[in-house]
N, C-alpha and C positions, 0 to 999 in steps of 0.2 A: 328279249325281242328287240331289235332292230327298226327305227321308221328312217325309212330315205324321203330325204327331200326331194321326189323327183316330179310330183305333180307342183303347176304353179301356185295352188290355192295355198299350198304346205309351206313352200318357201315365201309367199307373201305373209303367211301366216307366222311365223318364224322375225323375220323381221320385223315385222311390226312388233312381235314381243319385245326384241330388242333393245327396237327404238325407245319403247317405253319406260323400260329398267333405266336405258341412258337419260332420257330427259329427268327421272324419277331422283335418279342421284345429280344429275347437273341443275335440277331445280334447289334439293337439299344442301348441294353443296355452295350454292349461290347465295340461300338463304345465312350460312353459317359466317360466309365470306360479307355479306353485306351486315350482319347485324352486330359481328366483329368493327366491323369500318366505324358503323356507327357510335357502338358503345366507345371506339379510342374519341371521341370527342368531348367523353364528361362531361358534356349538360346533359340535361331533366329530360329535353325533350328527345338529344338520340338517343338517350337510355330505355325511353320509351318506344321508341321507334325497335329498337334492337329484342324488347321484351316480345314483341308482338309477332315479330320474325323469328325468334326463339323463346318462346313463354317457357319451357323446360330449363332454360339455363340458369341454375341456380347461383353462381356469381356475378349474372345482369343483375338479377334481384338483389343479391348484398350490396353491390355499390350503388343501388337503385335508393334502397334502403339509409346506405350513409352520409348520400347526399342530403335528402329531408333531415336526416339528426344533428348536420353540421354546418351546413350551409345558412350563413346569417341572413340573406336575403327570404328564402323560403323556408326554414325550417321548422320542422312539424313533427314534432316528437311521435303522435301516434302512427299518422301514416309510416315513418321510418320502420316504427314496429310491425306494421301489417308486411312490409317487405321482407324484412329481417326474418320473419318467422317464415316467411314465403320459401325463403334462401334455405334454413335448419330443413324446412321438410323434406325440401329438394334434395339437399344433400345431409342429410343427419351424422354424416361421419367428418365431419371436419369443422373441428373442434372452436378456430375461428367465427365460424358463426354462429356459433352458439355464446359466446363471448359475448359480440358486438351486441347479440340477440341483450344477453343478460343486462349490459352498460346502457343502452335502450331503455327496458323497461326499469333499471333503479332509477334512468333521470326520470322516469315520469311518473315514479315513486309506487310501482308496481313491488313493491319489496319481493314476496314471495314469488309471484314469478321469474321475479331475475333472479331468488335464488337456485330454482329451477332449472333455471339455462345455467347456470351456475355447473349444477353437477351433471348435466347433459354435456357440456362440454368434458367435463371429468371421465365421463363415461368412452366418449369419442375419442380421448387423448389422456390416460390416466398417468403417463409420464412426464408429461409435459411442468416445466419447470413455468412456464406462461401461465398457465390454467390456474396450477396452484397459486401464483403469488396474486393473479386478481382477485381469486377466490377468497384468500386468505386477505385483503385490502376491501373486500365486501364485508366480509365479517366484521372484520375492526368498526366500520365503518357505522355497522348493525351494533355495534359495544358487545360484541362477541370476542372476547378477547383469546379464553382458554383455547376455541377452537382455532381461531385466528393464526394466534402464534405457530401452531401446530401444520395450517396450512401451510405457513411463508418457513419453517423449519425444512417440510418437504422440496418446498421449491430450492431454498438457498442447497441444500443438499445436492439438488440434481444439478445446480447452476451454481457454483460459488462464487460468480463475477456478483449477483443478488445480494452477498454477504452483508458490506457495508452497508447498501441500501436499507437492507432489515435492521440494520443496526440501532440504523435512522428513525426510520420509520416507526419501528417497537418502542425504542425508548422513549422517543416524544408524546406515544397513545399512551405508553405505560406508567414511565413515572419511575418505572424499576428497572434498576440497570441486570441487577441478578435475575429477573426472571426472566429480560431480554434475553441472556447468556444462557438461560438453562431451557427454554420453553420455543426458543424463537430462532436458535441458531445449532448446527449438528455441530458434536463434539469433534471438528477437525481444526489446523490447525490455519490452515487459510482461512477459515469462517472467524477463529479468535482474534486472527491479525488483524483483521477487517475492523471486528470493533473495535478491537484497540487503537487503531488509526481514529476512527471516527471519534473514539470517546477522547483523547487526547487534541485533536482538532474542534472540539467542544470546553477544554479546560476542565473536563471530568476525571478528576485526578482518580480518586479513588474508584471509580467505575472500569477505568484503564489496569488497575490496578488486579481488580476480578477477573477482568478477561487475563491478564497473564499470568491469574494464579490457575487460570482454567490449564490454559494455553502448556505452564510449564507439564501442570498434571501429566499431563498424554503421552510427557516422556518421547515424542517424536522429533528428531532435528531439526531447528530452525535458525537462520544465518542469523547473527548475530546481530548484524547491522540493521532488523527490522525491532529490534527490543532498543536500539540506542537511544532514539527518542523519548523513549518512557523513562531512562536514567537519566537523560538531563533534566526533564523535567523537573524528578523527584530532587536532584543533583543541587542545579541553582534554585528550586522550591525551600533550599533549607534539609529536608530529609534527607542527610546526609549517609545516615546508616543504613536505609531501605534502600536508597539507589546501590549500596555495594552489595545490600542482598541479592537485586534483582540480576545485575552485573554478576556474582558469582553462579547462580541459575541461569542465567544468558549462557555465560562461558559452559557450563557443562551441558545443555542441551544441545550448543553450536557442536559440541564434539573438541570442543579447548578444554587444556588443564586449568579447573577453576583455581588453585592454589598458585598456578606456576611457581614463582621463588618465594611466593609470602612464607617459606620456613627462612629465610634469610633477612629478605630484604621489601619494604609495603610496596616498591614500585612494581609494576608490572610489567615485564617482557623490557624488564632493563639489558637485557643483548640484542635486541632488535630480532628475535629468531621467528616474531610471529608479523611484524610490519605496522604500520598505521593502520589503526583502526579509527582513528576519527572520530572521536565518539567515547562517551562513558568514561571509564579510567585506563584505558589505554591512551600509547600514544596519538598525538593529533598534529596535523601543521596545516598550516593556511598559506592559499597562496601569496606572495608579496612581492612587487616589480626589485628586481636587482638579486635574487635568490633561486636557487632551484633546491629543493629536498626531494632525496630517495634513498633506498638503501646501496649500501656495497658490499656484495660476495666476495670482491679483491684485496680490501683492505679491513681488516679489524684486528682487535686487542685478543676477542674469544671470537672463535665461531660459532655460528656459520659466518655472521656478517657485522656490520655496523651501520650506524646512519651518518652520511655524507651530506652536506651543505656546501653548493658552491657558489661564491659569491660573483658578480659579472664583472665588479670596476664600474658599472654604469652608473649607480647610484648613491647618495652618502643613507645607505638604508639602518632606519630604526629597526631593530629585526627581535621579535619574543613569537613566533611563530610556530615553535616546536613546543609543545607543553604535555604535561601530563597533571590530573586530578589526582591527589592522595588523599584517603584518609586518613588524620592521627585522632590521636586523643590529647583533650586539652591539661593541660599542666605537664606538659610530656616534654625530656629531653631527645633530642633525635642528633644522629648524625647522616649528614650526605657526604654522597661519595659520587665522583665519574669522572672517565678517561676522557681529555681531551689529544686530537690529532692535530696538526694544523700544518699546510704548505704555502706558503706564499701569501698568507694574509696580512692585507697595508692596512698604513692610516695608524694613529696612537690611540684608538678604539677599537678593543678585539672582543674578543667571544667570553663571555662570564655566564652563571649559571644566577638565576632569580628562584627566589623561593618569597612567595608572599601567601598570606589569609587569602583564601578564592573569597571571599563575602566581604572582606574591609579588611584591604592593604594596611592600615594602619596599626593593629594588631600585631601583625608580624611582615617586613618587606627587608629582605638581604641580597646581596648581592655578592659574587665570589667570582676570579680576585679585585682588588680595588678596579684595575685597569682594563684586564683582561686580556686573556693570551694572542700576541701576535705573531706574524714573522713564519718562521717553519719551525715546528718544533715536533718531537718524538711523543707517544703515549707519555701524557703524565695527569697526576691526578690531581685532579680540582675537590676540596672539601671543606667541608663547613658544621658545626653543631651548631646548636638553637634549641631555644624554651618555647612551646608551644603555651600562649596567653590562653588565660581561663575560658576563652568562649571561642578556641580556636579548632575546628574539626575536620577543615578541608583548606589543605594546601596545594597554590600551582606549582608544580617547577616547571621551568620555561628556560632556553637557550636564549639568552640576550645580549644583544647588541646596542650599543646607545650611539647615537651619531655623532661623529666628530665636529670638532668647533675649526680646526682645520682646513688652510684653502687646498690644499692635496685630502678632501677627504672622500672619496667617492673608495667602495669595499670590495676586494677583489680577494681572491684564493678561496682554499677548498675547507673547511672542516670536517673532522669527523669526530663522533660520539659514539661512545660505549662502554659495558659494566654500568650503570646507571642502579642507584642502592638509596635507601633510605632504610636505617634502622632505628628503635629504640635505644635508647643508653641507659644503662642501671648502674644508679649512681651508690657505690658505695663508703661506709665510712662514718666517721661522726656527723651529724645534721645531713645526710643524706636524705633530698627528696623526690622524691616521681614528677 
C-alpha cells in the first residue's frame, strides 16, 4: 500500500519527522565531536567534561583512570581503580584494560584481584606476547616462580625481541642459570643467543657456556660470528682448549668444515679460501693508518685467492695486524711454514712473520727473517721451527713489520700471503723428545 503525500497535514507531518531524526543525529554527533575536543586536552577536568557528554565511552574512562594512578599531583590509587574497572566493563574485550586494570589493583595491594584482571586480560587476548610477560612478571613478583617462568617462556616465544629481557630478568629472581634456559626460554635458537649475549655481558662464564651447549643441541645454523664472543672469552680466560671446542661446534653448525686442513697443518684457512673471520682462531686484522688488508682472486700461490697488504708510503707504520690464534701443545716441536709475495716494498724494514706465547711473550717470541723481505720479490718461503716451553698452549702468529730507524722510512708496496702451515715435528733418533 501506497500513502501520497498529498494532503498538507501528511507532508507537515513528514517533515517534521525529518527534521527530528536530523537534529537527533546532529545533536549525537555534536556530542561525540565536543567530548573528543575535550578529552585531547588531558586534564581531570576535560576528561570529565567529555565523560558526562559520553559516559559510554570506555577509553574516556581508562585515561580517566590513568590519570588518578599516575599523576603526582592528584593521584589516587583507588579512585583510578573505580575507572579502570568502569573501562574492562565497558569494553571487556581489549585486553589493555584489563592490564592497566590489574597494575592498579597490585599497587594498592589488591593481589587477588589483580590476578584476576590478570587472566581477564588472558582471556581477551590469549596470544598476546604483552599479557603473558606482565602476567608472568606478576607472578615472579607473587614468588611464583614455576608458573612465572612458564608465562614469560609463552611470551618470549611469541616475541623473541623478550628473549634477552627474560634472560635478565629470570636469572636475577632465579639464581639459576639452567632453569632460566630450560623453564623460562623456548628452545630456539634466537632465544639461546639472547642469553648468551646477556650472560656473557654479565661475566657469566659458565652460564654462557649452557646456553651454547643448548644452543649447539638444536643442530640449527647459526653464523658464526655470534658464537665469537664466547671464544675469546674462554680464549684469553686461559681455557684454551674449550674455546677450540666451542670454535670447532661453531664451525660445523655455521655450515664450515670444522677440520678444514687440521689433517695437515693447526692453522686454519691457511689459503685464505674462507676470508677474515675476525674472531676465534681464524684469521683477524685490524685497522692501522698507512695499510689496507683484503683478499686477492688475481694473485696467489694456491687458489682461489691469497691475502694482499698494501702499504700507502704515508707512514713509517709498526704493522702485526694480521694474526691468527693456534693451539699447541706444550713441550711440542712445531714447524712453520708461508709464502711470502712482495712488489715494490721500501725502507730496510720489510715483512717477517712473529710467532709468540698469546699469554706471555716471554715464553716463546721469534721472528723470521732477521730483516725481513723487501724490494719485489717472486713466492718464496718464509720458515721457522721452535720448542713450545712447558706452560705454552696458544700461540699468535702475526704478519710484522717493525719501524724503520731510517730518514726515508715511511712503507709503501703491496704484500701478499699464502699456504700459511704450522705443523708438529717427530723427532726421531737417539734422545729423541716430544
Amino acid at each position: 500500500m501506497e500513502y501520497a503525500l498529498t494532503s498538507p497535514s501528511r507532508r507537515i507531518l513528514f517533515l517534521g519527522a525529518a527534521l527530528l531524526v536530523v537534529f537527533v543525529l546532529v545533536g549525537a554527533g555534536g556530542r561525540v565531536y565536543l567530548a573528543a575536543r575535550a578529552a585531547a586536552s588531558e586534564t581531570p577536568e576535560a576528561l570529565a567534561r567529555a565523560l558526562r557528554l559520553e559516559p559510554g565511552n570506555a577509553a574516556y574512562w581508562h585515561r580517566y583512570g590513568l590519570f588518578y594512578q599516575f599523576d603526582f599531583a592528584q593521584a589516587d590509587i583507588e579512585t583510578a581503580i573505580i575507572h579502570l574497572e568502569r573501562a574492562a566493563a565497558l569494553n571487556p574485550h581489549e585486553a589493555n584494560y584489563w592490564l592497566d586494570l590489574a597494575a592498579a589493583r597490585e599497587a594498592a595491594g589488591h593481589i587477588e584481584s589483580a590476578r584476576e584482571a590478570f587472566l581477564r586480560a588472558q582471556q581477551a587476548y590469549p596470544v598476546s606476547a604483552e599479557v603473558g610477560w606482565k602476567y608472568g612478571n606478576f607472578l615472579l613478583r607473587q614468588g611464583e616462580q614455576e608458573a612465572a617462568l612458564a608465562e614469560i617462556r609463552r611470551a618470549v616465544d611469541t616475541d623473541l625481541r623478550l628473549a634477552r629481557l627474560a634472560a635478565t630478568l629470570c636469572r636475577r629472581a632465579t639464581g639459576d642459570a639452567e632453569r632460566v634456559l630450560d623453564e623460562a626460554l623456548p628452545a630456539r635458537p634466537e632465544a639461546y643467543l639472547a642469553a648468551l649475549s646477556f650472560f656473557l655481558s654479565e661475566r657469566q662464564t659458565e652460564a654462557a657456556l649452557a646456553a651454547w651447549t643448548r644452543l649447539a643441541a638444536l643442530g640449527q645454523k647459526v653464523p658464526l660470528r655470534e658464537v665469537l664472543p664466547l671464544i675469546e672469552v674462554l680464549m684469553h680466560g686461559g681455557r684454551v682448549e674449550r674455546a677450540r671446542q666451542v670454535w670447532i661446534e661453531a664451525l660445523r653448525i655455521a655450515g664450515e668444515d670444522p677440520e678444514g686442513q687440521a689433517a695437515t697443518t693447526l692453522v686454519w684457512d691457511g689459503g685464505f679460501e674462507r676470508g677474515l673471520v675476525n674472531g676465534g682462531f681464524g684469521w683477524r686484522s685490524l685497522p692501522v693508518p698507512g695499510a689496507a688488508v683484503e683478499l686477492d682472486s688475481s694473485v696467489f700461490r694456491s687458489p682461489p685467492r691469497a691475502l694482499r697488504i698494501r702499504f700507502d708510503g704515508r707512514t713509517n707504520v709498526a704493522f702485526q695486524h694480521v694474526a691468527q690464534y693456534v693451539v699447541v701443545e706444550p713441550g711440542r716441536r712445531y714447524r712453520f711454514e708461508a709464502y711470502l709475495r712482495t712488489e715494490g716494498v721500501s725502507t730496510d724494514s720489510g715483512i717477517r712473520f712473529w710467532i709468540a706465547d698469546a699469554e706471555d711473550p716471554r715464553r716463546l717470541d721469534l721472528v723470521t727473517p732477521a730483516t725481513g723481505v723487501v724490494g719485489t720479490q717472486p713466492w718464496s718461503l718464509e720458515e721457522v721451527e721452535f720448542t713450545t716451553g712447558p706452560q705454552t698452549r696458544l700461540v699468535r702468529i702475526a704478519v710484522r713489520r717493525d719501524p724503520s730507524r731510517k730518514l726515508d722510512n715511511k712503507l709503501r708496496g703491496t704484500v701478499w700471503l699464502d699456504d700459511v702451515s704450522l705443523t708438529a715435528v717427530e723427532l726421531t733418533g737417539p734422545g729423541a723428545e716430544r
